[in-house]
PAVO-89784 format. One record per residue (C-alpha): x, z, y; residue in three letters. Coordinates in Angstrom, 2 decimals, always signed. Layout:
% residues N
> x  z  y  res
> X  Z  Y  ALA
...
END
This chain:
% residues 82
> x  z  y  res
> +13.22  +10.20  +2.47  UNK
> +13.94  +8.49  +5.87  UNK
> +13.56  +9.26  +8.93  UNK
> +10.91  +7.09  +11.15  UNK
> +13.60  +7.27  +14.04  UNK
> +16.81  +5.86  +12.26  UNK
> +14.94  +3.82  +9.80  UNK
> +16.02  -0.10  +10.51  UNK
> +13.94  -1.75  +8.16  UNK
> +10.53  -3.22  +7.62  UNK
> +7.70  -0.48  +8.80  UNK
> +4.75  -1.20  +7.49  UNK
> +1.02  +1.17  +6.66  UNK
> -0.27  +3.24  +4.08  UNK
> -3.14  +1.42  +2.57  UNK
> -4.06  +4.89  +1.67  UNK
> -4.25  +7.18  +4.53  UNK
> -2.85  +4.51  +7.50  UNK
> +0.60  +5.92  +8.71  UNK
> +3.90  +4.61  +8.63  UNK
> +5.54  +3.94  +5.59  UNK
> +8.52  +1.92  +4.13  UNK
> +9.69  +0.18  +1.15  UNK
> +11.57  +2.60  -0.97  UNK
> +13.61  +3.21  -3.70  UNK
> +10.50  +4.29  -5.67  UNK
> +8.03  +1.39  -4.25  UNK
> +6.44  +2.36  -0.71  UNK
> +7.38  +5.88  +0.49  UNK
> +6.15  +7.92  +3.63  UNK
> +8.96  +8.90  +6.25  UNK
> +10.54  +12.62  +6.00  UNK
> +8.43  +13.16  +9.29  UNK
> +5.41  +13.22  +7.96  UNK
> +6.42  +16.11  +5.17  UNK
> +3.68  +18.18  +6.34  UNK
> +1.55  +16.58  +9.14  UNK
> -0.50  +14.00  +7.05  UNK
> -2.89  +13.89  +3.84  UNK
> -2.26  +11.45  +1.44  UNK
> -3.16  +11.69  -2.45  UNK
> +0.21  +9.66  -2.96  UNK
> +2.86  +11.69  -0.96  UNK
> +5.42  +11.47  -0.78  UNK
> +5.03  +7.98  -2.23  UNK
> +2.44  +5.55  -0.11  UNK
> -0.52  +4.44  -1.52  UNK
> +0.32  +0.40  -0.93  UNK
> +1.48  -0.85  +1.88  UNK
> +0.05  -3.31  +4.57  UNK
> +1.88  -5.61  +6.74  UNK
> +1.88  -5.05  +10.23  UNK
> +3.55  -7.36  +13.08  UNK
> +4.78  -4.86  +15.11  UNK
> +6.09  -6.63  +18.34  UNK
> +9.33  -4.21  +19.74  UNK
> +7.98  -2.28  +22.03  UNK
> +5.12  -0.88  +19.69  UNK
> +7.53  -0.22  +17.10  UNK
> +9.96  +1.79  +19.50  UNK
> +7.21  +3.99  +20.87  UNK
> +5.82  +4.47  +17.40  UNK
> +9.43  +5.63  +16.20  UNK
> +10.18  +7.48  +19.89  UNK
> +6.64  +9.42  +19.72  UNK
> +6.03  +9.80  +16.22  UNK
> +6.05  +14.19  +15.96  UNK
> +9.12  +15.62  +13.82  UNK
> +7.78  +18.51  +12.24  UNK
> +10.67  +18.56  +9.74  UNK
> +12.24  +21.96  +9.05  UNK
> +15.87  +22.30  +10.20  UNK
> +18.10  +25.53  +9.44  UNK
> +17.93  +28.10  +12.27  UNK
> +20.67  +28.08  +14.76  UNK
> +22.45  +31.53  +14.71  UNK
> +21.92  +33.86  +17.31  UNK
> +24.69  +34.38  +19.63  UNK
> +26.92  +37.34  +18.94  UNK
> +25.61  +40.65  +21.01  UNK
> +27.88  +42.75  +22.95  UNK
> +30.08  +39.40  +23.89  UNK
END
């Protein structure tokens, strides 16, 4: 999966549940973002795709503000006594 922040290619809609998506490897795919903040009966595929012309400002608040809910590994604590 992709991120929505890094991705540099066509963004386009879920026909399905209407959030980002992208062309895949597999067809249309949902961004690694959205692993647990949207429903869609196709995740992690996307249910279609529609075009959208996103002019560059749109698109770079869409990718800026778009929540990252992705799990990352916990930073370890800092050494007591030191």
């Amino acid at each position: 999966m992709e991120s929505i922040r890094t991705y540099g290619g066509t963004i386009y809609l879920c026909k399905s549940c209407g959030q980002p998506c992208y062309e895949g490897s597999h067809g249309p795919e949902h961004f690694k973002e959205q692993w647990d903040g949207i429903f869609c009966p196709w995740f992690p595929l996307a249910g279609g795709r529609l075009e959208v012309e996103w002019d560059t400002a749109s698109l770079d608040d869409l990718k800026a503000s778009y929540p990252d809910t992705y799990p990352r590994e916990p930073t370890a604590p800092a050494a007591a006594g030191r």
